[in-house]
C-alpha positions in Angstrom: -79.3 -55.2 8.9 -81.3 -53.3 6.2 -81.6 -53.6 2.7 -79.1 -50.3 2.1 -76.4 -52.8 4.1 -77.3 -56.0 2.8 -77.0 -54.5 -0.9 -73.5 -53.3 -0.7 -72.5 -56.1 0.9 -74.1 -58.4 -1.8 -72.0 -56.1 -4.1 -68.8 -56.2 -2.1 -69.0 -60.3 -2.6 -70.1 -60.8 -5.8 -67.1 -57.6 -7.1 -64.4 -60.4 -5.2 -66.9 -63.8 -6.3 -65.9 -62.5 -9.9 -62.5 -62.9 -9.1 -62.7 -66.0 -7.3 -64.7 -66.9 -10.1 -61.4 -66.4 -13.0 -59.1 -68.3 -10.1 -61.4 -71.3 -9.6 -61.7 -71.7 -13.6 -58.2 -71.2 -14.4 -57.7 -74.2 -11.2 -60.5 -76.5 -13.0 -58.7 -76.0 -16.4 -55.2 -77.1 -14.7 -57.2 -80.0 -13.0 -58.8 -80.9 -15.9 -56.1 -80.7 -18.4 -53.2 -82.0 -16.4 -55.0 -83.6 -13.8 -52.6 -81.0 -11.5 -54.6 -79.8 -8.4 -52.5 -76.3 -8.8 -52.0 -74.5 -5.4 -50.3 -72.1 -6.5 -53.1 -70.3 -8.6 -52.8 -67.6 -5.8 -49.5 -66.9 -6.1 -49.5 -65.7 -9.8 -52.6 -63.7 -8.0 -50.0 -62.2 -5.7 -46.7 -61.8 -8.2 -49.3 -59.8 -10.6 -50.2 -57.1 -8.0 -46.6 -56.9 -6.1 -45.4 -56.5 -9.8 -47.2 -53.7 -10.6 -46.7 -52.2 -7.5 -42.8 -52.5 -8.0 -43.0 -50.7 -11.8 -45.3 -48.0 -10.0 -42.2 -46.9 -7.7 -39.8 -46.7 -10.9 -37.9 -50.0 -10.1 -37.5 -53.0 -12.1 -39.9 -55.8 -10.6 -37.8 -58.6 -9.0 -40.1 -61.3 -10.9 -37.7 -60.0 -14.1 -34.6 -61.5 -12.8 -37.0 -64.5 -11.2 -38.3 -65.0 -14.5 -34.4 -64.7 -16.2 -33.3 -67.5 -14.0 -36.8 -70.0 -14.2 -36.3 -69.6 -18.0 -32.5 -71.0 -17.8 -33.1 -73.5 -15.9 -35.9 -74.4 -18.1 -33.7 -74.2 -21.2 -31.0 -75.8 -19.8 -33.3 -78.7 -18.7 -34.4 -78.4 -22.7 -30.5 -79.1 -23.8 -30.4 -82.0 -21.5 -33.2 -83.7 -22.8 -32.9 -83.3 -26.5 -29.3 -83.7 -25.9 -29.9 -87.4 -24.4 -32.6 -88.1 -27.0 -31.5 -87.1 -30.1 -28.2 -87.3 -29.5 -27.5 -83.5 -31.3 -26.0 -81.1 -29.7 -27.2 -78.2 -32.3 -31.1 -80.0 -31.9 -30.3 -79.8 -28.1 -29.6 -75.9 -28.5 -32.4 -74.8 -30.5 -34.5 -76.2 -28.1 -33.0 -74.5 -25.1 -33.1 -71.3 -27.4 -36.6 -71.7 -27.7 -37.4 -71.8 -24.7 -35.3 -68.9 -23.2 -35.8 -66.4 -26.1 -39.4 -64.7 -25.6 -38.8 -64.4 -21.1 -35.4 -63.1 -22.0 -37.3 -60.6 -24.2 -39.6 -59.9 -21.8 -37.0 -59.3 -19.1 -35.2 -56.8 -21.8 -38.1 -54.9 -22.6 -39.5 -55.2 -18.7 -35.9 -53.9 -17.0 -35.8 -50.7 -19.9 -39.5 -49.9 -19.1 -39.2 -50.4 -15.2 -37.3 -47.0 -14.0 -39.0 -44.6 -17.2 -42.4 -44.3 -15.2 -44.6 -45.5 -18.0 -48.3 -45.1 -17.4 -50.0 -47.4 -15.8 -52.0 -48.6 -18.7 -48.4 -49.5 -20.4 -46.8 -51.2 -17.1 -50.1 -53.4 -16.7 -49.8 -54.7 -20.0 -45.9 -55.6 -19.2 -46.9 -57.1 -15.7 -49.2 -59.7 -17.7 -46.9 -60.5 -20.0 -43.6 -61.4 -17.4 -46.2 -63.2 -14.8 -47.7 -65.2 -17.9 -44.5 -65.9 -18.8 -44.0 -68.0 -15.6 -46.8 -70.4 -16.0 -44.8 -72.9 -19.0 -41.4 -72.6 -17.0 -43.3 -73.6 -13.8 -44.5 -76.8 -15.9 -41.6 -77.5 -17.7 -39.4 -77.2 -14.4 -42.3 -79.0 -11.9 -44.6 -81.0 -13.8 -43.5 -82.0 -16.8 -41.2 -84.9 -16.1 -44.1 -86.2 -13.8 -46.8 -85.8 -15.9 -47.5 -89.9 -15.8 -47.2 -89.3 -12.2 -50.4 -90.2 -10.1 -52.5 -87.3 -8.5 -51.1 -87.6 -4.8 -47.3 -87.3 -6.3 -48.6 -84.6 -8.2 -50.7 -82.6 -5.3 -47.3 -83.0 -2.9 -45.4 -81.4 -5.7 -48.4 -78.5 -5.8 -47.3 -78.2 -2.3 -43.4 -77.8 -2.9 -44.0 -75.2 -5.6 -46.6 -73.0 -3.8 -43.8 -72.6 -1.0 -41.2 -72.0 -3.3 -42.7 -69.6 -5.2 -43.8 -68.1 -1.4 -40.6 -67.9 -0.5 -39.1 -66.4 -4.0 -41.8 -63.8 -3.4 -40.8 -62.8 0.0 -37.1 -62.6 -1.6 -37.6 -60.0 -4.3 -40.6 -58.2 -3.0 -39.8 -58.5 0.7 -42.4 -58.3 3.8 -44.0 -54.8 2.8 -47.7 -54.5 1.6 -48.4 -52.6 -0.9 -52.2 -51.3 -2.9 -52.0 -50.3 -6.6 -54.2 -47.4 -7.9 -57.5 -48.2 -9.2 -57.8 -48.2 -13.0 -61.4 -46.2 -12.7 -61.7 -43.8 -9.5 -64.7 -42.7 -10.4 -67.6 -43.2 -8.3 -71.3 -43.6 -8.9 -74.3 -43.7 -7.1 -76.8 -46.4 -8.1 -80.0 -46.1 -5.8 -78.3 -47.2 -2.2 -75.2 -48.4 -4.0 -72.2 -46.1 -4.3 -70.6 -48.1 -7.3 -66.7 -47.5 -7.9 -65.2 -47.5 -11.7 -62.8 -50.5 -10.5 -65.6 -52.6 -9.2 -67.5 -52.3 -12.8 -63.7 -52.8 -14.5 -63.7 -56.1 -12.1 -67.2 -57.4 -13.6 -66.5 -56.2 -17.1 -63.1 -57.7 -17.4 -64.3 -61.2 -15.3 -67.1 -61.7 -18.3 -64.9 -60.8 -20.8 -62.2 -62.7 -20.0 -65.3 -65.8 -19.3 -66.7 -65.4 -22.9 -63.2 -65.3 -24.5 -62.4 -68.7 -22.5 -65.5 -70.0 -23.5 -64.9 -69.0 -27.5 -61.6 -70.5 -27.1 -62.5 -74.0 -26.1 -65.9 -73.8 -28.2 -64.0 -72.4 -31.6 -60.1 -72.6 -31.6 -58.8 -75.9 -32.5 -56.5 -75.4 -29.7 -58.9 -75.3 -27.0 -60.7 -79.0 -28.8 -57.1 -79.5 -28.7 -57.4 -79.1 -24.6 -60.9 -80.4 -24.4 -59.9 -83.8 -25.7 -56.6 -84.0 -23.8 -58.5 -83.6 -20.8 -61.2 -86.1 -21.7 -58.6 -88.8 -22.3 -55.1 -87.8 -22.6 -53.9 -91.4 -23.9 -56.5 -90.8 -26.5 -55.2 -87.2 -27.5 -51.3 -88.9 -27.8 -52.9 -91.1 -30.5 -54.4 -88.6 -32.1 -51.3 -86.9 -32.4 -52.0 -84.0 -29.6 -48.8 -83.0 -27.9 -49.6 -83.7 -24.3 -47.0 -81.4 -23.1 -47.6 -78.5 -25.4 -51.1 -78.7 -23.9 -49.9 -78.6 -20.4 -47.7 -75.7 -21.0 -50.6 -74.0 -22.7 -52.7 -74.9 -20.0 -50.5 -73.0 -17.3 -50.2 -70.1 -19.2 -53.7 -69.9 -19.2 -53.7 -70.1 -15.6 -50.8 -67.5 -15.5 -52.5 -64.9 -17.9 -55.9 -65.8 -15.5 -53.6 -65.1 -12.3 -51.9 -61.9 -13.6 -55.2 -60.6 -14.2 -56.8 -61.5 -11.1 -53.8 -59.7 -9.1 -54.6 -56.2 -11.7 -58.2 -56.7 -10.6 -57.7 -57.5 -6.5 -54.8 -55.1 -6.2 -56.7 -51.8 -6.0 -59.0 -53.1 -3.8 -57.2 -54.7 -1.2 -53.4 -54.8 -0.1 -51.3 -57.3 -1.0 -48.6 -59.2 0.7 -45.6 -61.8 -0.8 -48.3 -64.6 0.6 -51.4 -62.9 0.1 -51.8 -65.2 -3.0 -52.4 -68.4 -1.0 -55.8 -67.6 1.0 -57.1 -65.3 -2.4 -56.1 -68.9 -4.2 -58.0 -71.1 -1.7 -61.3 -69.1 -2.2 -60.5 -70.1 -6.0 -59.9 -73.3 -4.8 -63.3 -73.6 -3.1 -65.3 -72.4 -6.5 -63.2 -75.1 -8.2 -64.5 -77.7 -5.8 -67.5 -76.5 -5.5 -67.9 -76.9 -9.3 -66.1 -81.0 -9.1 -63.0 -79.3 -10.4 -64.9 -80.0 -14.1 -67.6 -77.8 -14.4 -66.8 -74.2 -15.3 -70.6 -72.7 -14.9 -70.5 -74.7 -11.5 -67.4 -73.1 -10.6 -68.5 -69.5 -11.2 -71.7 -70.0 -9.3 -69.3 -71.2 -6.2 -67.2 -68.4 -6.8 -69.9 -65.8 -6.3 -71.2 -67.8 -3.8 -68.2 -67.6 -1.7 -67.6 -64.0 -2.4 -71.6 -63.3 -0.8 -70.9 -65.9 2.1 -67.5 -63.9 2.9 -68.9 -60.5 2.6 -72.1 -61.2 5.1 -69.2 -63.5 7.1 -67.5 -60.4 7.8 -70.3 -58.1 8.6 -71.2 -61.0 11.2 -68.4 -62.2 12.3 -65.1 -61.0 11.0 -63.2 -62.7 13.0 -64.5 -66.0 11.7 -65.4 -65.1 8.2 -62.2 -67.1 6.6 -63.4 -70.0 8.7 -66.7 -69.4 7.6 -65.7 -69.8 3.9 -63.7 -72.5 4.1 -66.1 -74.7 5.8 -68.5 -74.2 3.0 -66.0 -77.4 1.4 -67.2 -79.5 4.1 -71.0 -80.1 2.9 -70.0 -79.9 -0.6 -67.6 -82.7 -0.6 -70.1 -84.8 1.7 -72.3 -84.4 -0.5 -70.7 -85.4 -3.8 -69.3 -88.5 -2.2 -72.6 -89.5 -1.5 -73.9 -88.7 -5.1 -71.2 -90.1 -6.7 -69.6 -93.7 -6.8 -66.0 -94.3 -6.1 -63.9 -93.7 -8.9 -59.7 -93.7 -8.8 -60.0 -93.4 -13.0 -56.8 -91.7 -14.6 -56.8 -90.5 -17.4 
C-alpha cells in the first residue's frame, strides 16, 4: 500500500466516520435523555434515502401513508388517555387533534408534491420533514407508556420496533435497491485525492449539523431543558420539565439526525428496506465507544470506525463488518475495568 491508496482510503472512512458520527450522537442523545438504547437509529437512516428515492420516480413515498396511520394510532392513543384522565371528551379530542394535525399536513403537502417532479432540492426538504415526523409517534406509540420501565424492558422493546419498522419498510418500499443522485457531482482533484462535491456536502453538513447540536444544548433553554432531564429525570419532574415532551423532542432529534444521515449515505451507497440496521450499528459502536454520554467521544469513534472499515475492506473485505464490530469488544473490556459497577437509574 502507498500513500496515494492509504489517503483515499483515509478519506473514504472518515466521509462515512462523519456519518456514523451524526448516528452515534443522535443514539447517545436517546440514551442519555430517555435512557432508550434506540436500535432503530438506522432505520430512519434507511426510510430517509428509500424516501427520496421514491419522490425521484414521481410516486408518492409509502412512508406518507405509514406516517398517516402511526399518527392515528398515536392520536387515538392521545383520546384514550385524556379521555380516562380528565374525564372530557372535548380535552380528549384536542389532544388527539394535536397530535394528528402537523403529519396529516405533512402527508397532504407530501402526496400533492410526490407525482409533480419537484427538484431535488424541494423533495429533500419534504423527505426530512415526513421521516422527522416519525420520531414523536414512534415514542408516543413505543416508549412512552414505559418510560419508568427499566433499561432491559426498554432494550427488548428497541428490539420489537427496529423489526417492525424493518418489516413496514420492506412493505411500502419492497426488496429493490435503489442510489439517489448526488447533491454535488463535481469532482476535484486535491494532490492524490480526487475529492467529489458530495463527500465535502457530507463533512460540511456533519459539522454543521454538530455545532447547531452543540448551540442547542449550550444556549436554548430547551436543550438545559434536555441536559437536566438526562442528568436526573426525577429532578427535571420537580422542576417542572415535562419528561415526555423531552422524550418526544429527543426522538425527533434523532429522526431529523436520521433523515439526514440517509440524504448524506444515499448517493454514495445503495440502499436497501434493511440497509438501516448495519449503517445503525456502526452508529451504535461510536455511541459505545463514547459510554453512550460523551458526544466528542462519540465522534472520535465514529471516525474511527469509518478509517478501521475503509482499510478493513482494502484488507479484507470479506471480514471488514467483522472487523468493525469487534472493535466493541476491547472497548467494553476496558471500561468495565475502569469503571465500578453501577445499576443507577435515573
Amino acid at each position: 500500500m502507498d500513500f496515494s491508496i492509504a489517503s483515499i482510503l483515509t478519506l473514504d472512512g472518515l466521509t462515512n466516520g462523519a456519518i456514523y458520527a451524526l448516528l452515534g450522537m443522535g443514539i447517545v442523545l436517546v440514551f442519555t435523555v430517555t435512557r432508550v438504547i434506540f436500535i432503530p437509529q438506522g432505520e430512519f437512516v434507511a426510510y430517509g434515502a428509500l424516501t427520496l428515492a421514491i419522490f425521484q420516480t414521481g410516486k408518492t413515498p409509502g412512508t406518507v401513508w405509514l406516517l398517516l396511520i402511526l399518527a392515528g394510532v398515536a392520536a387515538l392513543m392521545d383520546l384514550v388517555t385524556v379521555w380516562r384522565h380528565r374525564g372530557s371528551a372535548v380535552a380528549g379530542l384536542m389532544a388527539a387533534l394535536r397530535t394528528f394535525a402537523a403529519p396529516a399536513v405533512i402527508c397532504a403537502v407530501s402526496a400533492w408534491a410526490g407525482p409533480r417532479n419537484l427538484p431535488l432540492g424541494v423533495q429533500a426538504l419534504l423527505t426530512v420533514f415526513i421521516v422527522t415526523a416519525f420520531g414523536p409517534l414512534v415514542y408516543r406509540v413505543a416508549y412512552q407508556s414505559l418510560a419508568g420501565a427499566s433499561s432491559l424492558v426498554l432494550l427488548i422493546v428497541s428490539v420489537g420496533v427496529h423489526f417492525a419498522m424493518t418489516g413496514l419498510g420492506l412493505l411500502f418500499f419492497g426488496a429493490e435497491g435503489f442510489r439517489n443522485p448526488p447533491f454535488w457531482d463535481e469532482r476535484m482533484a486535491l494532490g492524490p485525492l480526487n475529492v467529489s462535491g458530495q463527500a465535502l456536502i457530507i463533512f460540511g453538513v456533519s459539522a454543521a449539523l454538530i455545532v447547531l447540536l452543540w448551540l442547542f444544548f449550550e444556549r436554548s433553554l430547551y436543550g438545559k431543558a434536555l441536559r437536566a432531564t438526562a442528568v436526573n429525570r426525577l429532578g427535571a419532574r420537580l422542576m417542572g420539565i415535562s419528561t415526555q415532551a423531552a422524550g418526544q423532542l429527543t426522538f425527533a432529534m434523532a429522526a431529523l439526525i436520521g433523515a439526514l444521515s440517509g440524504l448524506l449515505i444515499g448517493p454514495t451507497t445503495t440502499v436497501f428496506y434493511d440497509s438501516g440496521f448495519l449503517i445503525g450499528l456502526k452508529g451504535f459502536v461510536a455511541g459505545v465507544i463514547g459510554g453512550l454520554a460523551s458526544y466528542p467521544g462519540a465522534l472520535l469513534g465514529a471516525l474511527a470506525v469509518g478509517v478501521i472499515e475503509a482499510f478493513g475492506s482494502f484488507w479484507a473485505s470479506s471480514f471488514k463488518e467483522v472487523i468493525v464490530f469487534t472493535i466493541i469488544l476491547p472497548v467494553l473490556l476496558w471500561r468495565s475495568l475502569r469503571s465500578g459497577h453501577s445499576d443507577e437509574e435515573h
